[in-house]
Structures are given as C-alpha cells and as structure tokens.
Biopython code that builds the backbone (N, CA, C, O; Angstrom):
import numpy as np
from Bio.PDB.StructureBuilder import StructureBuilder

atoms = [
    (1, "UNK", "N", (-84.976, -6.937, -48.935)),
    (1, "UNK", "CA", (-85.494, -7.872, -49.921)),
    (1, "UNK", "C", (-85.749, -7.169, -51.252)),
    (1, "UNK", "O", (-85.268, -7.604, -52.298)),
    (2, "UNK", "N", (-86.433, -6.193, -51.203)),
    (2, "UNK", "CA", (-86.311, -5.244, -52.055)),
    (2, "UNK", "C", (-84.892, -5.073, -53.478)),
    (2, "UNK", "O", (-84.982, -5.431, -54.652)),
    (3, "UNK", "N", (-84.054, -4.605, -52.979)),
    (3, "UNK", "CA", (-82.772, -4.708, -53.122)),
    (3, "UNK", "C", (-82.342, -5.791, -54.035)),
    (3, "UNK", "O", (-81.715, -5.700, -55.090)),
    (4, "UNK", "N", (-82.970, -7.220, -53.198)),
    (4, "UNK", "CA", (-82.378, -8.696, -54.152)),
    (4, "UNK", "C", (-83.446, -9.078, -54.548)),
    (4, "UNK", "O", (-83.536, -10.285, -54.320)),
    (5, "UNK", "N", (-84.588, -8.568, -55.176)),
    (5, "UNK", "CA", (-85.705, -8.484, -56.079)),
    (5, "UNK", "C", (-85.137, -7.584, -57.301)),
    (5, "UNK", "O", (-85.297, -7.931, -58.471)),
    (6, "UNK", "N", (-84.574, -6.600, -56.990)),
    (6, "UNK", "CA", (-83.727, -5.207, -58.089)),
    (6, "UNK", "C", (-82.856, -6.263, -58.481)),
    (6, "UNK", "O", (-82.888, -6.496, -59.690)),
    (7, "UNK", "N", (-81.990, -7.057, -57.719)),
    (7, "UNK", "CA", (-80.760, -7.377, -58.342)),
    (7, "UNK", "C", (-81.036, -8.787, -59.044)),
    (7, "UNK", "O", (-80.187, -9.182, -59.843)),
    (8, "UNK", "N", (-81.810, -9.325, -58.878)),
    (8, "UNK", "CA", (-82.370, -10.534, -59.529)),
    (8, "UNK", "C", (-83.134, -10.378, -60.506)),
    (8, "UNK", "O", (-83.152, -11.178, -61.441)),
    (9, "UNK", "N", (-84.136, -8.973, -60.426)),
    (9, "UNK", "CA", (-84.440, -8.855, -61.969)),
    (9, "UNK", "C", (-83.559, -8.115, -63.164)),
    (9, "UNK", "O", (-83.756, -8.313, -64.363)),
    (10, "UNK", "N", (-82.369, -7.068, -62.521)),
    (10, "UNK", "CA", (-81.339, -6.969, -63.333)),
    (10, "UNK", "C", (-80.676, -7.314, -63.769)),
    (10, "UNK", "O", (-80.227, -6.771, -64.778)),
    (11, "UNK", "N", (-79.919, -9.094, -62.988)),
    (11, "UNK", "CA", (-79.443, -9.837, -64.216)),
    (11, "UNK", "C", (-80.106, -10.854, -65.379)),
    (11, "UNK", "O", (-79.756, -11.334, -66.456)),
    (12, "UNK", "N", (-81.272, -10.884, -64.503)),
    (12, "UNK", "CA", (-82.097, -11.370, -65.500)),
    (12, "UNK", "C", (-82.649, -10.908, -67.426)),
    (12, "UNK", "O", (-82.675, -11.606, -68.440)),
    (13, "UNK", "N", (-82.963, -9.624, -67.211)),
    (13, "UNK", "CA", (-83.026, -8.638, -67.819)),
    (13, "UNK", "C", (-81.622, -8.573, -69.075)),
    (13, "UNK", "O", (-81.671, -8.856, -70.272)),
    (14, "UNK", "N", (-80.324, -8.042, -68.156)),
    (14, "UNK", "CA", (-79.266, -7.904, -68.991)),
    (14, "UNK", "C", (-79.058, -9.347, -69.505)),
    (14, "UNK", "O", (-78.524, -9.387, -70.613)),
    (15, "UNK", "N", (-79.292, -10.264, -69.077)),
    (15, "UNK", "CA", (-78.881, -11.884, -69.401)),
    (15, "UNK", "C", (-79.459, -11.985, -70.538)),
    (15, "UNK", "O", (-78.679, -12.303, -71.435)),
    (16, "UNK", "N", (-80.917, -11.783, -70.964)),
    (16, "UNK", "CA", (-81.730, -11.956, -71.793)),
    (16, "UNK", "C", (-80.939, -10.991, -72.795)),
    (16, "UNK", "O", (-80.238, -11.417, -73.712)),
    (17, "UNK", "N", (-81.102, -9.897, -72.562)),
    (17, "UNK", "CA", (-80.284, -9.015, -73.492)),
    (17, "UNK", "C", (-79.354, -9.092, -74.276)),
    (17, "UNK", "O", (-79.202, -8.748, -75.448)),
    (18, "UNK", "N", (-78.508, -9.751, -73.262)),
    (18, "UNK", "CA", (-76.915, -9.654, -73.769)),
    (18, "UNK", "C", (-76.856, -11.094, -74.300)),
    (18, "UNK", "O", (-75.687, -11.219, -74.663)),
    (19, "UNK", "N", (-77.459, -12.171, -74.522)),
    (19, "UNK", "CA", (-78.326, -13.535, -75.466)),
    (19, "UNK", "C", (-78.523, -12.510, -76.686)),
    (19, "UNK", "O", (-77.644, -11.866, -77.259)),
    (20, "UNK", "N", (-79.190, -12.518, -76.806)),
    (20, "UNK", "CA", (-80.231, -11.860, -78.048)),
    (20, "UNK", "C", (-79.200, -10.969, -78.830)),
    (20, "UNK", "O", (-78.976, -11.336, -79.984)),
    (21, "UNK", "N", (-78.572, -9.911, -78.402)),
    (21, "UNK", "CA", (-77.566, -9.259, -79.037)),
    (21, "UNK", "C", (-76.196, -10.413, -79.479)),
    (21, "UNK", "O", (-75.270, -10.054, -80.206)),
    (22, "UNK", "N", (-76.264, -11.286, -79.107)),
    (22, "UNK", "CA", (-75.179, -12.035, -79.233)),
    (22, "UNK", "C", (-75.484, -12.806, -80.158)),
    (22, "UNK", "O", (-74.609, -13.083, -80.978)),
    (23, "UNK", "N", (-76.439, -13.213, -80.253)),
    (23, "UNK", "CA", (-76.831, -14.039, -81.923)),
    (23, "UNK", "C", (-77.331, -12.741, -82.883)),
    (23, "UNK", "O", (-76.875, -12.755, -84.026)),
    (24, "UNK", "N", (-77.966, -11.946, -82.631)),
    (24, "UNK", "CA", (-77.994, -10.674, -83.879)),
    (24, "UNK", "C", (-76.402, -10.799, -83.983)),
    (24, "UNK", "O", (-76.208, -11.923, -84.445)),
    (25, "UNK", "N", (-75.255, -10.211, -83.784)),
    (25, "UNK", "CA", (-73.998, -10.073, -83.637)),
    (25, "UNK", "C", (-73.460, -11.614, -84.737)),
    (25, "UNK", "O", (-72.451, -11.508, -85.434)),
    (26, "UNK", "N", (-74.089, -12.615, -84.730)),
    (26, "UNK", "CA", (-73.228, -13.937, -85.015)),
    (26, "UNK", "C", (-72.911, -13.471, -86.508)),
    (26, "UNK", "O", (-71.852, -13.881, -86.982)),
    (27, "UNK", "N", (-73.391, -12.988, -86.974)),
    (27, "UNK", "CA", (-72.990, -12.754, -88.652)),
    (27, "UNK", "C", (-71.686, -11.162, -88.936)),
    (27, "UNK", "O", (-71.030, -10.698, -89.869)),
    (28, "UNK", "N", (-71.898, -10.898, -87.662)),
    (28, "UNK", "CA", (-71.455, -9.340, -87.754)),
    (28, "UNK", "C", (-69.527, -9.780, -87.385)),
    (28, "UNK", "O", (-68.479, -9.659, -88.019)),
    (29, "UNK", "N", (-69.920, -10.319, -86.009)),
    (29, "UNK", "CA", (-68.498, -10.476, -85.321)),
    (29, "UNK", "C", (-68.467, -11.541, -85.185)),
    (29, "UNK", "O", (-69.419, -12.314, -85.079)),
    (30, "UNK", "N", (-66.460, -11.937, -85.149)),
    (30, "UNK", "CA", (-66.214, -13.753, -84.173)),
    (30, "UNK", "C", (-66.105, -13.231, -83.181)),
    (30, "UNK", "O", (-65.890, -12.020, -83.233)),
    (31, "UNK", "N", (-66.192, -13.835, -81.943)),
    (31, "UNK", "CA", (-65.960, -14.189, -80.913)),
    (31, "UNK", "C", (-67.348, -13.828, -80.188)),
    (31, "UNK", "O", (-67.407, -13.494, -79.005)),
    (32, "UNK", "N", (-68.326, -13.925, -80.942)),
    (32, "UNK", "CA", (-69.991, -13.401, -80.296)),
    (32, "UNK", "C", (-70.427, -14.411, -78.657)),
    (32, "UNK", "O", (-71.284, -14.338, -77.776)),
    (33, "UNK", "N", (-69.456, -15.135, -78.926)),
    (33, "UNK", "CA", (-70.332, -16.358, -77.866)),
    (33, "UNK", "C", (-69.470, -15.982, -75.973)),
    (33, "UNK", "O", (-69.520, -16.530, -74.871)),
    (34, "UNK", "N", (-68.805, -14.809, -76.542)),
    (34, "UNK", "CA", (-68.173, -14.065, -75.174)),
    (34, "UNK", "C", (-69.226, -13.079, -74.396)),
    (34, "UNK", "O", (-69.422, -12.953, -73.187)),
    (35, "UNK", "N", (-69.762, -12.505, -75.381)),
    (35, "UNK", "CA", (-71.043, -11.700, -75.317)),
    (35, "UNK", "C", (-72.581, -12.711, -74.524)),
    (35, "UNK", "O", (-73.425, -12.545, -73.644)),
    (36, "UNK", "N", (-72.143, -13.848, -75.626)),
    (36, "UNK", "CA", (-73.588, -14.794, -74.954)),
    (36, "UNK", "C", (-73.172, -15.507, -73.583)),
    (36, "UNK", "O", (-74.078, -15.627, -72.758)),
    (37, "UNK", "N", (-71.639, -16.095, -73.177)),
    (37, "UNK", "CA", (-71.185, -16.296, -72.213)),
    (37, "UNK", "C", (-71.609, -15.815, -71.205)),
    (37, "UNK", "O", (-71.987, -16.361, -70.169)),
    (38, "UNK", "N", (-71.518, -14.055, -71.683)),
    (38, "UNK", "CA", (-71.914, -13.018, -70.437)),
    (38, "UNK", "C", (-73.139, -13.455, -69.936)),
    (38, "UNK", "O", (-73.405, -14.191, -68.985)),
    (39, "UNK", "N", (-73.831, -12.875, -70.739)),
    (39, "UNK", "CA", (-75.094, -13.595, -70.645)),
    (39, "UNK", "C", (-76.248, -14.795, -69.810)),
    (39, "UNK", "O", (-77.359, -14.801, -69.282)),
    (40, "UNK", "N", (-75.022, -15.801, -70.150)),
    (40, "UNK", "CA", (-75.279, -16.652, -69.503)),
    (40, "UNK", "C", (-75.008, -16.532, -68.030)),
    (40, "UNK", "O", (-76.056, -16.783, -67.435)),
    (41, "UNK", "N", (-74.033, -16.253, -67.201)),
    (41, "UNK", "CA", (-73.514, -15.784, -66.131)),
    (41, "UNK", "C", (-74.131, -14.326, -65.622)),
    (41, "UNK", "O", (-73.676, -13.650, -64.700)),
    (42, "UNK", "N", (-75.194, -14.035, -66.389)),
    (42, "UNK", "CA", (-76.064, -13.250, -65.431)),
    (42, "UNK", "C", (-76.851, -13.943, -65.838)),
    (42, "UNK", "O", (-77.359, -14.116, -64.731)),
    (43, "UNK", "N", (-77.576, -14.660, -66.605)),
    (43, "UNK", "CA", (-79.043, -15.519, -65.582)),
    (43, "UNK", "C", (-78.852, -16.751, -65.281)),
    (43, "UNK", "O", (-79.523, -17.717, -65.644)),
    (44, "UNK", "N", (-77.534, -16.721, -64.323)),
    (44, "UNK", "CA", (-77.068, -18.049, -63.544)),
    (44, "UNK", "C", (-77.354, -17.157, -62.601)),
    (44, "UNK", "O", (-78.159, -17.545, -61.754)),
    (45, "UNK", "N", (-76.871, -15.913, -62.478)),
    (45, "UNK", "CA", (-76.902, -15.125, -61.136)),
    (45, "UNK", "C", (-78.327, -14.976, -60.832)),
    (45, "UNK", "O", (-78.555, -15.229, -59.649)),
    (46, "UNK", "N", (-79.513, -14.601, -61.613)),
    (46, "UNK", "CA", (-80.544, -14.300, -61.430)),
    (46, "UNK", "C", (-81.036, -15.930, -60.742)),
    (46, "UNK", "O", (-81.385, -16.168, -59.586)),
    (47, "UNK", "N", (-80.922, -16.824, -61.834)),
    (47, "UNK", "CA", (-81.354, -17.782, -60.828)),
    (47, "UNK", "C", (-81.060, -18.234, -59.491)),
    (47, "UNK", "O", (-81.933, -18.797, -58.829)),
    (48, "UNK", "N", (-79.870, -18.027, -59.030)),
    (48, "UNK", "CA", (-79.156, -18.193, -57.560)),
    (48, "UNK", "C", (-79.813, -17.162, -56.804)),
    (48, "UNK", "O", (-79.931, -17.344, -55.592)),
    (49, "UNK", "N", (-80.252, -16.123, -57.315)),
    (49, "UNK", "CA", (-80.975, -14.700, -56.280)),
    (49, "UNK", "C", (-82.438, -15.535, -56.165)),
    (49, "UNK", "O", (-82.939, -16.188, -55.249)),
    (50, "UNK", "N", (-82.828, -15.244, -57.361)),
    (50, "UNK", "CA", (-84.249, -15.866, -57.254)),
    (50, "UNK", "C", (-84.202, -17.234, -56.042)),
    (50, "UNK", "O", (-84.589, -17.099, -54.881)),
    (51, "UNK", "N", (-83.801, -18.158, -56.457)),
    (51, "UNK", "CA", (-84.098, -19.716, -55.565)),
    (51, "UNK", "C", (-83.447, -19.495, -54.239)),
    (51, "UNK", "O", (-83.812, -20.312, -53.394)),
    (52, "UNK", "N", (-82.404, -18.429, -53.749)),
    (52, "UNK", "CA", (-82.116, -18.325, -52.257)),
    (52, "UNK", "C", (-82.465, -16.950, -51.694)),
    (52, "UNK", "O", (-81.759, -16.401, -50.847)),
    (53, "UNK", "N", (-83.206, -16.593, -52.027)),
    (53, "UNK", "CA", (-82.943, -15.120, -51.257)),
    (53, "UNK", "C", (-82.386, -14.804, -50.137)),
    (53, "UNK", "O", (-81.340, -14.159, -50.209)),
    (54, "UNK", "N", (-82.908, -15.159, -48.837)),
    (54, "UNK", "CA", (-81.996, -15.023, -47.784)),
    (54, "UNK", "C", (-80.413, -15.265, -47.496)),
    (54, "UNK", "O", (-79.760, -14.475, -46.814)),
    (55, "UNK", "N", (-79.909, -16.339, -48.034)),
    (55, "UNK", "CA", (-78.939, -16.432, -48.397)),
    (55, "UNK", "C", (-78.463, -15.785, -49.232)),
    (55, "UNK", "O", (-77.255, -15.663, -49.028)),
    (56, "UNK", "N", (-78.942, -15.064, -50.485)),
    (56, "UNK", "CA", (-78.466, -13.952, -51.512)),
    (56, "UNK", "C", (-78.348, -12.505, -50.785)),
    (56, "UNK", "O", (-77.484, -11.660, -51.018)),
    (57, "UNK", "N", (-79.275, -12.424, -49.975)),
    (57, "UNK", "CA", (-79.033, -10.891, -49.160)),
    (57, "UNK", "C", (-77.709, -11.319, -48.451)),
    (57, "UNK", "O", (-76.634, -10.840, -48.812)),
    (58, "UNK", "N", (-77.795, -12.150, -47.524)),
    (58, "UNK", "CA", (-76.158, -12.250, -46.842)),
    (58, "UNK", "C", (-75.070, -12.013, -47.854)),
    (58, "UNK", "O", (-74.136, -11.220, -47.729)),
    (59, "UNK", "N", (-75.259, -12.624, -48.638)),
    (59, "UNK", "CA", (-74.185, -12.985, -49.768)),
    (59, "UNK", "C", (-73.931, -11.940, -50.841)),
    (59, "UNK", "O", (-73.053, -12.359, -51.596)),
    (60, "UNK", "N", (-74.348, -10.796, -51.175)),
    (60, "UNK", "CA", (-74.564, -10.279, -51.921)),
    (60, "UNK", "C", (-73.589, -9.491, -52.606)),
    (60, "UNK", "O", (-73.472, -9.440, -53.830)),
    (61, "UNK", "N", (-72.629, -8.647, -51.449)),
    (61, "UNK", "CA", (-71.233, -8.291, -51.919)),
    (61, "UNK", "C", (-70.510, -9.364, -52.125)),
    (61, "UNK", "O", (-69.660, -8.905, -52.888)),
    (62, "UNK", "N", (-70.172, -10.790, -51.942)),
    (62, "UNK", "CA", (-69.733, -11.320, -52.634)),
    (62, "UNK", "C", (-70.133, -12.315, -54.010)),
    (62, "UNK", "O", (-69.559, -12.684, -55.035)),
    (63, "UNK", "N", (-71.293, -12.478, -53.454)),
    (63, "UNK", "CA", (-72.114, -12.777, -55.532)),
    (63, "UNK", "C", (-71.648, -11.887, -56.577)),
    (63, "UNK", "O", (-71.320, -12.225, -57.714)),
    (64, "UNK", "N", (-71.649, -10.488, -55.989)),
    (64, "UNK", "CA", (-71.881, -9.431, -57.208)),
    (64, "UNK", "C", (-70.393, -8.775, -57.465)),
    (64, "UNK", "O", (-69.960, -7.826, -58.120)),
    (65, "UNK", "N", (-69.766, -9.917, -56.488)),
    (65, "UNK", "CA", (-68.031, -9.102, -56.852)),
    (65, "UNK", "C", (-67.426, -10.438, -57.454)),
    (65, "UNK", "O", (-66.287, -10.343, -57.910)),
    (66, "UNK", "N", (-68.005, -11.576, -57.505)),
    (66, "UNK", "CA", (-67.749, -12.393, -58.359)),
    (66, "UNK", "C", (-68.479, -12.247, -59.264)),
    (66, "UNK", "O", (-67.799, -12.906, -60.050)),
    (67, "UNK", "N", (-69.184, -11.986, -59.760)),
    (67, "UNK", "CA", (-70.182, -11.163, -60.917)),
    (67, "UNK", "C", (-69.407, -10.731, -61.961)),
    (67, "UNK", "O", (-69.087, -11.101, -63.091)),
    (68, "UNK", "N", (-69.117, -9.379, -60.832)),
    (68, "UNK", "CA", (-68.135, -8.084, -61.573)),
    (68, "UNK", "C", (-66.840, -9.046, -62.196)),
    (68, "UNK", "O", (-66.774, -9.381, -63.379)),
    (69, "UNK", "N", (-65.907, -9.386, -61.223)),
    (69, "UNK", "CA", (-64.792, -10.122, -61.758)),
    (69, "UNK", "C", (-64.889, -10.693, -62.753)),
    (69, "UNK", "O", (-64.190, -10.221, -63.649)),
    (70, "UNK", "N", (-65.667, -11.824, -63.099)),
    (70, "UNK", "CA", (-66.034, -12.773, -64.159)),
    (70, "UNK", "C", (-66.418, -12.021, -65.286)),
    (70, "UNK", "O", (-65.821, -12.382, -66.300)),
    (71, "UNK", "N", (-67.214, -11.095, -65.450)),
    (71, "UNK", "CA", (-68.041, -10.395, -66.117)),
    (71, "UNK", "C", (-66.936, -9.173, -67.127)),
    (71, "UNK", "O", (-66.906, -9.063, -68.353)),
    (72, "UNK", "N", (-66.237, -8.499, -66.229)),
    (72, "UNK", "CA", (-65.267, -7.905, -66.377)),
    (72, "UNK", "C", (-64.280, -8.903, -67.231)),
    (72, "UNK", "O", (-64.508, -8.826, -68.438)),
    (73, "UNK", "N", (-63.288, -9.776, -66.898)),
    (73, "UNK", "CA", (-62.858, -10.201, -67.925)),
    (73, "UNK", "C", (-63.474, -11.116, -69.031)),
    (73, "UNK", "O", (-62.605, -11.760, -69.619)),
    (74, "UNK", "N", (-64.469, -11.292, -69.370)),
    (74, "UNK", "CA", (-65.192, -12.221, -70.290)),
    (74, "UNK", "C", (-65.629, -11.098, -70.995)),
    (74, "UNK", "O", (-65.764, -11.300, -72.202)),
    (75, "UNK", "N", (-66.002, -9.492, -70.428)),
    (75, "UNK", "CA", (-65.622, -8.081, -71.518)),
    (75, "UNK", "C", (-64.697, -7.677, -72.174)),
    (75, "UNK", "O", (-64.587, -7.518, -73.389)),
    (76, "UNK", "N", (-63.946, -7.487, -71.273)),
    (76, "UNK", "CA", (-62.525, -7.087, -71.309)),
    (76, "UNK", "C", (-61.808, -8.389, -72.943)),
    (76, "UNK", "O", (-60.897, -7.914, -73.621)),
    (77, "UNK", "N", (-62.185, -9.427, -73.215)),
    (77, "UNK", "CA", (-61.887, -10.358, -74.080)),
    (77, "UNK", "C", (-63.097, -9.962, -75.646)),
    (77, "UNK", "O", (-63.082, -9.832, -76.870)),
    (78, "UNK", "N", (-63.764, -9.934, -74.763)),
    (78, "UNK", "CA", (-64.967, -9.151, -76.161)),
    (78, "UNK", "C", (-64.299, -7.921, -76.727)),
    (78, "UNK", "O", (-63.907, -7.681, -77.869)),
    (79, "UNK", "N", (-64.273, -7.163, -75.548)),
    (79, "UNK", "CA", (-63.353, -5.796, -76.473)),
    (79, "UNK", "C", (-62.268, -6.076, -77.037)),
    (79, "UNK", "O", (-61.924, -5.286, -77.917)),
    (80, "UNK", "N", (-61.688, -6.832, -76.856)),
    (80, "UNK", "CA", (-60.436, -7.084, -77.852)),
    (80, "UNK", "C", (-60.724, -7.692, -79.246)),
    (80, "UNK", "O", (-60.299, -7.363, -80.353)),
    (81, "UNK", "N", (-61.458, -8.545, -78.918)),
    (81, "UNK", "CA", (-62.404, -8.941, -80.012)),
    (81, "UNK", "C", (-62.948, -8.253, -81.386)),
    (81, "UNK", "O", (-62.838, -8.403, -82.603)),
    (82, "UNK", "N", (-63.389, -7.685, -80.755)),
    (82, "UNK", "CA", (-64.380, -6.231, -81.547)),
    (82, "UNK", "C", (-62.995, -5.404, -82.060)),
    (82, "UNK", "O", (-62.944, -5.339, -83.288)),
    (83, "UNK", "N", (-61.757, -4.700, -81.295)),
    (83, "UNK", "CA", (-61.299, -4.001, -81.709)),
    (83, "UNK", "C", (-60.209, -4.834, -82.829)),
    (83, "UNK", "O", (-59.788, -4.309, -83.860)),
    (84, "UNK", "N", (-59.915, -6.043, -82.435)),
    (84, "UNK", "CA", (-59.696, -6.609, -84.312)),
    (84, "UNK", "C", (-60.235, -6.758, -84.930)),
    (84, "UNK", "O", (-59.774, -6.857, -86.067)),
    (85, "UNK", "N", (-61.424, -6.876, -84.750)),
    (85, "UNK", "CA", (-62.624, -7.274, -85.989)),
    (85, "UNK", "C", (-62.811, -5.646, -86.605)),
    (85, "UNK", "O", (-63.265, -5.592, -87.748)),
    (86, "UNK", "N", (-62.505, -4.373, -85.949)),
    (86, "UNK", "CA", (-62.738, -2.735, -86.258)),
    (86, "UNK", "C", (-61.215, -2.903, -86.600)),
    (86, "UNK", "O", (-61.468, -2.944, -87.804)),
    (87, "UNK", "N", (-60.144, -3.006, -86.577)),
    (87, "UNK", "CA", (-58.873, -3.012, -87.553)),
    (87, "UNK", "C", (-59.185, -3.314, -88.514)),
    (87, "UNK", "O", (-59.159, -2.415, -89.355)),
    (88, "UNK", "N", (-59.634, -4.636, -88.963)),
    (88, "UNK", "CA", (-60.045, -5.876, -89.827)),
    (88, "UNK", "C", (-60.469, -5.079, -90.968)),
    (88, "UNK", "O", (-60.137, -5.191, -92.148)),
    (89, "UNK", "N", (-61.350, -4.160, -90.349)),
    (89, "UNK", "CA", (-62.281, -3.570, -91.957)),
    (89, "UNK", "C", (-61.863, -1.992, -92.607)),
    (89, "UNK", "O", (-62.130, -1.528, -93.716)),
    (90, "UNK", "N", (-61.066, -1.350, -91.400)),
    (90, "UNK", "CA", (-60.770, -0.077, -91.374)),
    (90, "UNK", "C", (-59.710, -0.065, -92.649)),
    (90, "UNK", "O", (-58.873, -0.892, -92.286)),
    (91, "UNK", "N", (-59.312, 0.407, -93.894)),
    (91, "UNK", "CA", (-58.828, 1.222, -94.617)),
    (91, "UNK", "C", (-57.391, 1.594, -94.434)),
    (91, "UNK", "O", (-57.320, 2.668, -93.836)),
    (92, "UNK", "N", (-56.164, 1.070, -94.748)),
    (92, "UNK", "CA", (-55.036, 1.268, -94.454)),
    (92, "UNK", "C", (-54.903, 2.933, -94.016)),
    (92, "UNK", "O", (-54.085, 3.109, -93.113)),
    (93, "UNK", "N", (-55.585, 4.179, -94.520)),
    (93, "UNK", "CA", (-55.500, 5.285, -94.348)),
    (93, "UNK", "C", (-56.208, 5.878, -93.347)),
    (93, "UNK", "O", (-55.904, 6.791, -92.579)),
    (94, "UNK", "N", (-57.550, 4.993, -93.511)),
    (94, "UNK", "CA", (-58.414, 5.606, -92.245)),
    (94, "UNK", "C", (-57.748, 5.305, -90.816)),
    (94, "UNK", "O", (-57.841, 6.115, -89.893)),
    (95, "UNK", "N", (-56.884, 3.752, -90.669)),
    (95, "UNK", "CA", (-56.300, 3.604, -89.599)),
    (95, "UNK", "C", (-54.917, 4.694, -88.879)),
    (95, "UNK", "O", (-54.407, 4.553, -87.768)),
    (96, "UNK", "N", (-54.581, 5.726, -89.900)),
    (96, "UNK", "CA", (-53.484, 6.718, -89.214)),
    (96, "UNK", "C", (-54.602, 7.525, -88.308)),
    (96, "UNK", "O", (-54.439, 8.116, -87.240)),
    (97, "UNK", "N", (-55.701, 7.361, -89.041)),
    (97, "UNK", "CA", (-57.041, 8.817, -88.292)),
    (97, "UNK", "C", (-57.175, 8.951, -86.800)),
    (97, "UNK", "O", (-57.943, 9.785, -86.321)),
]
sb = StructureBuilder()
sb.init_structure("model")
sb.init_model(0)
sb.init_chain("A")
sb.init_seg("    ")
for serial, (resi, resn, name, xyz) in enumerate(atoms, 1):
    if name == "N":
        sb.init_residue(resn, " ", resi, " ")
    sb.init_atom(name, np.array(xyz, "f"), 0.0, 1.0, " ", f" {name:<3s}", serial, name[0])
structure = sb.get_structure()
C-alpha cells in the first residue's frame, strides 16, 4: 500500500507541476498544451490510484505502462515542438554550431 500511496502522490505532484509550467511556458512556446496534456494524464492517474487502491496495487504494472506509453509520446511531440521553436530563434550561423 505503501508503494500506491508513493505512486499516487507522484503523479499527483508531477501533474500539478507539469500544469503550472505549461501556462508559465504559454507566452514562451506553441504547442504548451502537450506539456499541460501531460499533466493532465497524471492527475487522472493519481485520481484512479487514490479512489481504487486495491485494485491499483493489482493493476499497477499495467496503469503505469499505460502511463509510460501515453506519456512518452505526448513528450516525445513536445520535444519536437521545442526543438522548432529552438531552430525558430537560433541565428543562421549559430545553427552550423
């Protein structure tokens, strides 16, 4: 239980986080709402740990590998993101660097 107390307050935690950085971000970068997406999909997870626990301990390698999956490409789309928005501003010269 222990364990899905850790893992329910860790997406909770990063959820909140990765919100908050995502609207600081709205003026900086497009595609910020991939970041808040994330976000959102960890405190969906936190709430599903929180309201079942027993069922979340059974379940847990597969919550958190649908987690990962989801999570992973909804990054994986942010970083691409970010690395045109870092072309975008970089300096025809600085980009040979």
């Amino acid at each position: 239980m222990a364990l899905i107390a850790l893992a329910g307050a860790w997406a909770l935690v990063t959820g909140i986080f990765k919100i908050v950085l995502a609207i600081k971000l709205r003026r900086e970068i497009r595609g910020e709402w991939l970041l808040a997406l994330s976000g959102v999909a960890s405190l969906v997870l936190a709430f599903l740990i929180m309201q079942m626990p027993i069922t979340a301990t059974l379940a847990l390698v597969w919550t958190l590998g649908i987690y990962a999956f989801i999570m992973g490409g909804l990054l994986i789309a942010l970083s691409l993101r970010v690395q045109r928005f870092e072309r975008s501003i970089l300096r025809p010269e600085q980009r040979a660097a």
